[in-house]
DOKE-245076 format. One record per atom (N, C-alpha, C): x negated, y negated, z negated. Coordinates in steps of 0.05 Angstrom, whole numbers, plus 5000, padded with zeros to 4 digits. Each point is the difference from the previous one (the first is absolute). Layout:
<dovos>
XYZ...
</dovos>
This chain:
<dovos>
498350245000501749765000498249755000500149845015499349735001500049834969498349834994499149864989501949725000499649784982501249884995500449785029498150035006499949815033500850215023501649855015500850175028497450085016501850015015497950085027499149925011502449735006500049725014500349845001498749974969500249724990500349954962498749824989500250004975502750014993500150134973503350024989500249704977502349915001501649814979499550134974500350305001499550024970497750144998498049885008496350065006498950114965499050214993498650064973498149884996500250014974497249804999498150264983497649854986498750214988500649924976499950254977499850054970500049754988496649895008499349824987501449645000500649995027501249805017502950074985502050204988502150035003499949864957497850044990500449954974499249764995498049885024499949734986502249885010502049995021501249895006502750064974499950294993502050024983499149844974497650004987499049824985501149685002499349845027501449765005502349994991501950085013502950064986500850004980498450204981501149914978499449794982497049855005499349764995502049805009500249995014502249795022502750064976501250204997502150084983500249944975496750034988500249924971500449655000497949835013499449714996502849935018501950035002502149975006502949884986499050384982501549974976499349854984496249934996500149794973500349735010500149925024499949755009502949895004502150264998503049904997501950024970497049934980500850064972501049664994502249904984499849854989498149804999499150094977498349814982496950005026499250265015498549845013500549795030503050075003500849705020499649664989500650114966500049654992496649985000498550144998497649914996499049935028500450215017498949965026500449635008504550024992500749745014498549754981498350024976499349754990497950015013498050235000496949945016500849785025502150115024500449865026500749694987502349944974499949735008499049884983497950084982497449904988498749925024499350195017497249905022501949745019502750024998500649805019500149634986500050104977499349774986498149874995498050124998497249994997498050025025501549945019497450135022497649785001498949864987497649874996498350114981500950204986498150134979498250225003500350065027497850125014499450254980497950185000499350294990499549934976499349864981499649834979503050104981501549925008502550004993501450354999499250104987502350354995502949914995501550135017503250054992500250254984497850185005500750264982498250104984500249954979496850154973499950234997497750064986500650335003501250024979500749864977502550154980502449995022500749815013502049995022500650275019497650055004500250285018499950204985499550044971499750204988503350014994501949775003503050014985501650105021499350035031501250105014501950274998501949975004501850234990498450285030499850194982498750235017497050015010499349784992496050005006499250094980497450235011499050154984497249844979500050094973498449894989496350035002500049745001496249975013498850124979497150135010498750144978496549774998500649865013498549774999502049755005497949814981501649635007498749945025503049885017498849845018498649725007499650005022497749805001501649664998498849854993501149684993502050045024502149804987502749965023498549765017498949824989498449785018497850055011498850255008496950005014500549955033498749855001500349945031497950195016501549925033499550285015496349925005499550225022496649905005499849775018502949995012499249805018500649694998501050014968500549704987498049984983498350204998498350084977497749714997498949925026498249825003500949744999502549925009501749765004499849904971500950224982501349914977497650074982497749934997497850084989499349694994500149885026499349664984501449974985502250114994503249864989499250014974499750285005499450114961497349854992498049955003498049894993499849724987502649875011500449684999502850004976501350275008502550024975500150294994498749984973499650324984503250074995499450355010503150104996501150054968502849985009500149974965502250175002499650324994501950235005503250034975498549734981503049974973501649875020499349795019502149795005501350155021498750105018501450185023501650214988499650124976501950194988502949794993499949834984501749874996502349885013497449915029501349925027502650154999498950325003502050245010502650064990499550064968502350004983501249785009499249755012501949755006502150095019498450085018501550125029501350234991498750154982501850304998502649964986500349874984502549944981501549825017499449865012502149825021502350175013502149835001502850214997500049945036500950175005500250075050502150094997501649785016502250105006500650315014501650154997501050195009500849995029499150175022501350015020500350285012502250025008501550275006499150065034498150254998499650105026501350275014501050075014501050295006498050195012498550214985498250195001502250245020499850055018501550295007498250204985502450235000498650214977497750175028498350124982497550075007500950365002501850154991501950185007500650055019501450225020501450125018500050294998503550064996499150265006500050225026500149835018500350035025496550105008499450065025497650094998498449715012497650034995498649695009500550015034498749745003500949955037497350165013500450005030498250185007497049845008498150104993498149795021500949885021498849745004500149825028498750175017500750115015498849975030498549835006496649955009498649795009501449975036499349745004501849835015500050195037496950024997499550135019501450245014499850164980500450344995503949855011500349864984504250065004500549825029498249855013499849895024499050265021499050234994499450195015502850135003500850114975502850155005502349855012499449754992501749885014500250085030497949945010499150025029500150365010500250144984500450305004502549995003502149954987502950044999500949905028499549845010500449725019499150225023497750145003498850155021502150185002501050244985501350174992502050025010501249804983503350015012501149735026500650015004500849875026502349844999500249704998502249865006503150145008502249984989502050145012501150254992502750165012501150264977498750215005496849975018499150275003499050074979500050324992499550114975497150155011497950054977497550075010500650284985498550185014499950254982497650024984501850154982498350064975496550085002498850155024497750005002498349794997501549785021498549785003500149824968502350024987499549814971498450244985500050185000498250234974497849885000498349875023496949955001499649694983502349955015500349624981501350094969501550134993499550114972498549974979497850295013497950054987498249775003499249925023499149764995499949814980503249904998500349814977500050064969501250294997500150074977499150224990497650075011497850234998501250255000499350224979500650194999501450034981503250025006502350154983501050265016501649994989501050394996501949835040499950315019501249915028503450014997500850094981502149914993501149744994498949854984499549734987500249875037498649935019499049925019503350025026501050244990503350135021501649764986500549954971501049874984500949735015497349884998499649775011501449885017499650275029500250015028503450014997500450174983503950015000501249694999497649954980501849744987500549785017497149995014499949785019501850045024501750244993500450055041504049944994499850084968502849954990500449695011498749874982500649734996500449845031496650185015499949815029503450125017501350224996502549995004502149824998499349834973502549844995498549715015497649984998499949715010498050005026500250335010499649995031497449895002498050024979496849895008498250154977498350235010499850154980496049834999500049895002497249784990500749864981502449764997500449864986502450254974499550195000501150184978496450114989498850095017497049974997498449864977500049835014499149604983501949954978502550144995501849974972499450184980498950245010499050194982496549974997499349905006497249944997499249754978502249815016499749864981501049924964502550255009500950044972497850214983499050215017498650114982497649854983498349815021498749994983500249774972502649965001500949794975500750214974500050305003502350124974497050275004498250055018499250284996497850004983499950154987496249964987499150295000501750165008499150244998501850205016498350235011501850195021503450015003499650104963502450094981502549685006498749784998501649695004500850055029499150035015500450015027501850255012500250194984502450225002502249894990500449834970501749914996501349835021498149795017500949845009500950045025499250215012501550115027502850124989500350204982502450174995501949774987499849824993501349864975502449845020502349934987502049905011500549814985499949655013499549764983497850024990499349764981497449944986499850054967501350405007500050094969496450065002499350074974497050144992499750204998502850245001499550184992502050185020500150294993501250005033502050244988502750085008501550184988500650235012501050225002500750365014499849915025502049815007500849995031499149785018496849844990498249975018498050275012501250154982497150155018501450185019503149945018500750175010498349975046499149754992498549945022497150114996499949964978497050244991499150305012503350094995500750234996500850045034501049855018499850075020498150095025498349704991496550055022499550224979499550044982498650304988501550205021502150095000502550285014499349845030498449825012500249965033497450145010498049894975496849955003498650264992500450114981498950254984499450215016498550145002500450295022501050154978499450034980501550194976502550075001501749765003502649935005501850095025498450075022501250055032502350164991499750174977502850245013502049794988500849854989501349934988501949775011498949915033501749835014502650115010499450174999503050185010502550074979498949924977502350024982500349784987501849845003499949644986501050084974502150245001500550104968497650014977498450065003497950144995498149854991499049725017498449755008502149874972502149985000500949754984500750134964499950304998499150044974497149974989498050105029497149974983499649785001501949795015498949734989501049894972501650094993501149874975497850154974499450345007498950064988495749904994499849965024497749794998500349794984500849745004501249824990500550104970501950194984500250074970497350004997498650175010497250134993498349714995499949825022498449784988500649884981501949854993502049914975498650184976500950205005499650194973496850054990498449935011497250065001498549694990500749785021499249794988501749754981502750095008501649774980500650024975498449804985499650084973502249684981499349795017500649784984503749985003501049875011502449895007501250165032501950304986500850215019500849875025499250095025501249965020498149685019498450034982498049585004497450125001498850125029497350035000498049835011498649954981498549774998496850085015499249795000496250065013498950104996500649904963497750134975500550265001502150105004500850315000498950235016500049785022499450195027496350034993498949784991496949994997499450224984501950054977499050084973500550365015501950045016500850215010497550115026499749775004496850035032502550115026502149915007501650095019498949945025499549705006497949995022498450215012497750094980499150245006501350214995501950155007501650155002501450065019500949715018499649905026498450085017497449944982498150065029499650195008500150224971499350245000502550215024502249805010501250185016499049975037498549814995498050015024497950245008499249974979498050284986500850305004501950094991501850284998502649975010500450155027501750055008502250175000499850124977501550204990501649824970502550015014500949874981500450124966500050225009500850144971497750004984498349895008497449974985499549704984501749885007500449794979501750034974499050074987502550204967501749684990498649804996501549764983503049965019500249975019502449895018501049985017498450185016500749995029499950315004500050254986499850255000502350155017500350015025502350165008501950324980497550144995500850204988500849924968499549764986500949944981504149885003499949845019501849975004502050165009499050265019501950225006501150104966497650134984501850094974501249854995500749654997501649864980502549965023500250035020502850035019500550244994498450215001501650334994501549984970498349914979501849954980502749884995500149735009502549815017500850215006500550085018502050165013500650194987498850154988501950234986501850014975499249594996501749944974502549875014499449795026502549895006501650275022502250064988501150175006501449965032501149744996502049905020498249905025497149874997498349925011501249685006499949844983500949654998498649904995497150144999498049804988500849914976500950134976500749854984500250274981499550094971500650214988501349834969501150204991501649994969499350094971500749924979499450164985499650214996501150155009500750275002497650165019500149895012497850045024496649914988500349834990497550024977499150164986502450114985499050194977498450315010501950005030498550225016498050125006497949664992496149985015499050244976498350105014497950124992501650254974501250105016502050234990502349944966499049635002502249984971497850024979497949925016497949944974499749714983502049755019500849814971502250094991499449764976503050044981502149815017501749924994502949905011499149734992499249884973499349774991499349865020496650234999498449865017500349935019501650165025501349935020501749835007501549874975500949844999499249695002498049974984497949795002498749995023498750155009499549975032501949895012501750045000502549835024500249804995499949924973501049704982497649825009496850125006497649874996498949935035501049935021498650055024498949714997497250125011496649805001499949855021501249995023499749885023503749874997499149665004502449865031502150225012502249975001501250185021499749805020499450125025501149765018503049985023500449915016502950025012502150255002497450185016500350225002500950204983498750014979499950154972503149884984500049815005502449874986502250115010500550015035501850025017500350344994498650245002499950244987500550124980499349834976501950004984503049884981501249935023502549915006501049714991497749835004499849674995499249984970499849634990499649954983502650084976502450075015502750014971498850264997499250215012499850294992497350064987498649855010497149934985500649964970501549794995500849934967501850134987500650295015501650164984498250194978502050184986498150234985499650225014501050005028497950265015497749975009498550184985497950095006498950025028498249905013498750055030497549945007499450175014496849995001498649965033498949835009499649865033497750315005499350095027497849965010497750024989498549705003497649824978500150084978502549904990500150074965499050294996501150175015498750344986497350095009499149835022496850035001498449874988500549784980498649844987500350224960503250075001500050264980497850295014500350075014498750235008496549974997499149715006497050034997499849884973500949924981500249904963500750304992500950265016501550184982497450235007499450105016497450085008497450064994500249695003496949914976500549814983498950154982501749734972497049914991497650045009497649884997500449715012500449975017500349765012500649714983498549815000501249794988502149855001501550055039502449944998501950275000499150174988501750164990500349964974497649994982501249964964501449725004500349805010502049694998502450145021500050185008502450085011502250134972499050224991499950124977501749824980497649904994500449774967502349895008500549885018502049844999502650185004499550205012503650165003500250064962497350054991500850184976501349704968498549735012501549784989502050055005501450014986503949945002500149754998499649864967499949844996498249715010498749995023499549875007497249784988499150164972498349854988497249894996499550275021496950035007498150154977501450154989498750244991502050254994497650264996503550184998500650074971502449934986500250164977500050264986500950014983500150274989502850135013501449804991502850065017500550015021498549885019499750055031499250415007497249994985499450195008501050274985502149984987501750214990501750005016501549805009502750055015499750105023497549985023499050235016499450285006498550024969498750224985502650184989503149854997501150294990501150085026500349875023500850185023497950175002498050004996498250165013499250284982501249864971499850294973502450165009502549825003502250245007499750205027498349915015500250145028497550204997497449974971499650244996500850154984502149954986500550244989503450155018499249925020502050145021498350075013497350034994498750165033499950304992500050134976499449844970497150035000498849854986497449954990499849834973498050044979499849964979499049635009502249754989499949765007498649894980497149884999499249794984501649814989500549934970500749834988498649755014502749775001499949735009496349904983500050064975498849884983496350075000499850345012499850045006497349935021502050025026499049865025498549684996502749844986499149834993496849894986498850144986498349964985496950135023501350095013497450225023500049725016501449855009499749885024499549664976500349994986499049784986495950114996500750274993496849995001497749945026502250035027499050015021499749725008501849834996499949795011499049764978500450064976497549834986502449704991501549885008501749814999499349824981499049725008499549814979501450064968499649874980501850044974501350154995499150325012502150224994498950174985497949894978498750154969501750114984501549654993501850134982502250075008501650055019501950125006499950335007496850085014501050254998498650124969499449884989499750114970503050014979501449875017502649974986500750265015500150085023501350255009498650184999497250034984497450354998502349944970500549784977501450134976502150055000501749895018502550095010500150324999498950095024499750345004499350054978498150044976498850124981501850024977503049865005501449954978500349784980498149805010499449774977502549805004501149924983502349834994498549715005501149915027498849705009502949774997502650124988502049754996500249945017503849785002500249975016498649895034498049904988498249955027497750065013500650315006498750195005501649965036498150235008500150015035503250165003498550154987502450285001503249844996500949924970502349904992500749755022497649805010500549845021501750175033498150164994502050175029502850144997500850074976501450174997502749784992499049774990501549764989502249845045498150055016500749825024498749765003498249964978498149755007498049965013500249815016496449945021497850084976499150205017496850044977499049825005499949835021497749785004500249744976502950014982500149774997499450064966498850375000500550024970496349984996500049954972497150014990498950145002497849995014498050164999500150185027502350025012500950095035497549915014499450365016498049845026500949945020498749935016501249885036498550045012500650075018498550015027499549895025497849775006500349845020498250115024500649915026499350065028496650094995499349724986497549964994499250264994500750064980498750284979500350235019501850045020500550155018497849965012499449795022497349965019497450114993499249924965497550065000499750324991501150164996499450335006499950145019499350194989499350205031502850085023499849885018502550115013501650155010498250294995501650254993501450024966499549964985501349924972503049915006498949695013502449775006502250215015499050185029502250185000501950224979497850124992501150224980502049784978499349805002502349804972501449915014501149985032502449935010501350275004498750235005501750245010500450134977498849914981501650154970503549844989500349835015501649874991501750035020499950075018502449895027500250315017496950165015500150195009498850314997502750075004499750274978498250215013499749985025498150275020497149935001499549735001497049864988499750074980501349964982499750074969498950244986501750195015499750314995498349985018498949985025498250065017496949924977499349714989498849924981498650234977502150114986500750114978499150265005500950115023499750254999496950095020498649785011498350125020497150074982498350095009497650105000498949764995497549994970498749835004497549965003498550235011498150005021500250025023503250015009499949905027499049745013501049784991498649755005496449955005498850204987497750044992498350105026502350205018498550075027500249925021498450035024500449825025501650155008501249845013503950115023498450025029500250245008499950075028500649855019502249884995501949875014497449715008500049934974498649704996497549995022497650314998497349975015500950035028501950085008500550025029501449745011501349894980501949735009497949785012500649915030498149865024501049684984498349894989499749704995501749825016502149884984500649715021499949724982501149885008500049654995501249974990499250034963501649994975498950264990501549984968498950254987502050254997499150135013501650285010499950194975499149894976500150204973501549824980502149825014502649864982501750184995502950034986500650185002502449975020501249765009500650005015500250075037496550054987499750085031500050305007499950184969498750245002503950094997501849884984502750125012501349925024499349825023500349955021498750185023497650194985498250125023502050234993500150034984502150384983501549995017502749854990502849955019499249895034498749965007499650025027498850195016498750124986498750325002502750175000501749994971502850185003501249965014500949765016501749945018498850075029497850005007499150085028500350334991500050104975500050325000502850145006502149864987501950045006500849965025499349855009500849965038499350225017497450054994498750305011501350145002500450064971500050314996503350035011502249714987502950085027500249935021497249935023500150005024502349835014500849834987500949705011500449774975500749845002499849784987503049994988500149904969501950104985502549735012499149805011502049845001499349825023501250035037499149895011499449785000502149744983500849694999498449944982498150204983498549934982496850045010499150165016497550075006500149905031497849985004498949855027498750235023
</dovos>
């Protein structure tokens, strides 16, 4: 893969080196700090007396200090000198000789010049009110200028390029002026462009001056690859970009891709893995404000390069994070065998079905109540408008169950445990109670002692997964529940009598809690075993009952598995290789395809 410069021509977002990248990051934050102290108060009034001290005085020449060093030592935020500085009156070298007769004919007299000062320093200055803009933004900084030259060249490239009038240039001929201008990004990024400009030169019939509007807008908002994806996909002058910009994304990917070829022939087919793409990005990098993907996200995520990397490998299923064909076949095969009627749309009932009835009903319930993504028109219109939307039936989109299916999968995932936490909040508080995690926990005690199997006490479990997860201030609380079990009489405000009473444990003394936080920092196989003890019962027992030197040996499976783009030892990826392995076995072995409208 190419380097940060094209082929043909320096890139806008040119690398710099290590060293070049920290002093400059160094500047910055200098620039950031003397900003902040220079927009303090108390050092504006000082600044504003120095300026109209000197404007009063301008005959007092270097002789004359507006600022002493006790003066500069009072500065609010200046660090303290470890030496005194030098006289406020020493003149420079090059008054040094002028003022040498001076002193010789009139000996300095450093009391009167002190006195002078206190004169001037105590003198009352009027107040005047300046407007500082704040030194803040949380927007990203502007992009470098372009030197004059360099944007007088492109200029003159564009102008060569495209041609006065509604003739449209093909894409070969702009790819070279592209890269040119904007070095080396992913050749997707580059189709983007070309769409955009050929949309627009549609509506105003001059695809140069749509050219020169996107050129010139980019370089006012881009500072980086990631800015400049925003700023092609984005609709208006949002910052952040939502599901259904990337459906133009999603198209040059299904035109452009060779991975993709079989897939023009079925638009059915094309317009689920696009939605399912699309969840997949969301779910992987949207962490701040659901449905609002921002720059910082995409950077922190490296999607750009992820991009490129589909230049690189032509095999699409070799990209595991989002673009995996065979990932997406299992999460349609699932879909479909829950939506019965095929509406794109499944039910409660149809929920409880997944993964042979291995959640509880609760849980399932909360999932429907909790969907992570925007619906958009579509999704709304499917599930039978906004009046049926605000009813109490239960319904589940499409999106919604592939964004459940990869949180239910792998529960390592970080946006799987904030998937989690929050269905298992009822209460909305941002940690889980005692009472939260009982009222889960007895669906899941009654359904073992119907399998039957001997069910861990609530209290129990409870105290195993407090040891696991460590939970800020939860000393004394589970010491209230080791004397609890032992028989020790803890009065009314004990754990036990709190549960058995209907009261929020959270709100009784000495109750622990559980926040996201305390979740994140453990091991995140743990973090699973303490959601599937609570909600799924075939994880659970699967947990409970397996071998524990199994983990310990290498899986066959694993040394033969051919490397792709992402980590193919998630677990996500390793029950997506299973079920796609069973599903191509089953097809075999009954020598046609179980559902023509469903298989390709």
């Amino acid at each position: 893969m190419q380097g940060a410069e094209g082929a043909h021509g320096t890139s806008v977002f040119a690398s710099h080196t290590p060293h070049k990248d920290n002093i400059i990051s160094a500047k910055l934050k200098l620039d950031e700090l003397f900003l902040r102290w220079v927009t303090q108060g108390d050092t504006l009034h000082t600044i504003k007396a120095m300026v109209l001290d000197a404007r009063a005085h301008p005959d007092m020449g270097i002789k004359k200090s507006v600022l002493s060093s006790s003066q500069t030592a009072s500065l609010p935020g200046s660090p303290p000198s470890s030496r005194r500085s030098p006289p406020a009156n020493t003149p420079s070298p090059s008054k040094l000789k002028s003022s040498q007769d001076d002193t010789e004919h009139k000996p300095h007299h450093p009391r009167n010049l002190f006195s002078e000062e206190v004169v001037e320093r105590d003198r009352k200055i009027p107040r005047v009110d300046i407007h500082l803009p704040s030194f803040y933004t949380p927007k990203p900084l502007p992009s470098p200028v372009i030197p004059a030259a360099r944007h007088e060249a492109d200029l003159q490239k564009i102008h060569q390029v495209f041609p006065v009038g509604p003739t449209l240039v093909a894409f070969p001929s702009v790819d070279s002026l592209l890269r040119d201008m904007w070095g080396s990004l992913p050749s997707l990024m580059y189709r983007l462009i070309y769409a955009q400009i050929s949309n627009n030169a549609k509506a105003s019939e001059n695809q140069r001056e749509a050219m020169l509007r996107f050129y010139v807008g980019s370089l006012a908002s881009c500072t980086c690859p990631e800015a400049l994806l925003v700023h092609i996909l984005r609709q208006g002058s949002r910052d952040y970009l939502i599901p259904s910009d990337f459906r133009p994304f999603m198209r040059v990917l299904l035109d452009t891709h060779p991975g993709l070829d079989f897939l023009r022939a079925t638009p059915e087919f094309q317009e689920r893995y696009t939605e399912t793409v699309i969840v997949r990005i969301f779910f992987h990098m949207n962490r701040r404000i659901k449905g609002r993907l921002t720059v910082e996200e995409m950077q922190k995520a490296r999607f750009v390069e992820a991009l490129c990397l589909l230049d690189v490998e032509a095999d699409i299923n070799k990209h595991l994070v989002y673009f995996s064909y065979e990932h997406f076949y299992v999460i349609y095969c699932k879909f479909w065998e829950l939506d019965s009627d095929h509406d794109l749309v499944i039910g409660f009932a149809d929920l409880v079905r997944y993964g042979h009835g291995s959640l509880t009903q609760c849980m399932c319930e909360r999932v429907m109540m909790c969907p992570q993504l925007p619906r958009d028109a579509d999704a709304v219109r499917l599930l039978g408008g906004a009046k049926a939307m605000q009813s109490d039936r239960l319904r589940m989109t499409y999106q919604d169950f592939v964004y459940f299916m990869l949180a239910e999968e792998d529960k390592c995932s970080e946006a799987s445990q904030e998937f989690w936490f929050q269905c298992l909040d009822v209460d909305c508080d941002g940690v889980l109670s005692l009472y939260e995690m009982e009222y889960f926990y007895t669906e899941q005690e009654e359904r073992m002692a119907a399998v039957p199997m001997e069910a861990p006490p609530f209290v129990d479990i409870l105290c195993q997964m407090l040891d696991m997860l460590k939970p800020d201030g939860t000393t004394r609380g589970k010491k209230r529940l080791v004397d609890e079990q032992r028989g020790i009489p803890m009065g009314p405000g004990s754990v036990a009598n709190t549960l058995s009473s209907g009261l929020t444990p959270g709100t009784a003394h000495g109750a622990p809690l559980i926040s996201l936080r305390d979740i994140r920092r453990q091991d995140p196989k743990l973090v699973s075993y303490f959601f599937n003890a609570l909600f799924n019962l075939s994880k659970f027992i699967a947990f409970e009952t397996k071998d524990p030197f199994q983990s310990m040996e290498p899986d066959a499976q694993d040394a033969a598995r051919v490397p792709g783009i992402g980590d193919p030892d998630t677990e996500w990826c390793r029950f997506a290789e299973s079920e796609y392995d069973r599903a191509v076995t089953e097809e075999n072995n009954d020598g046609s395809p179980r559902d023509n409208d469903m298989y390709y």
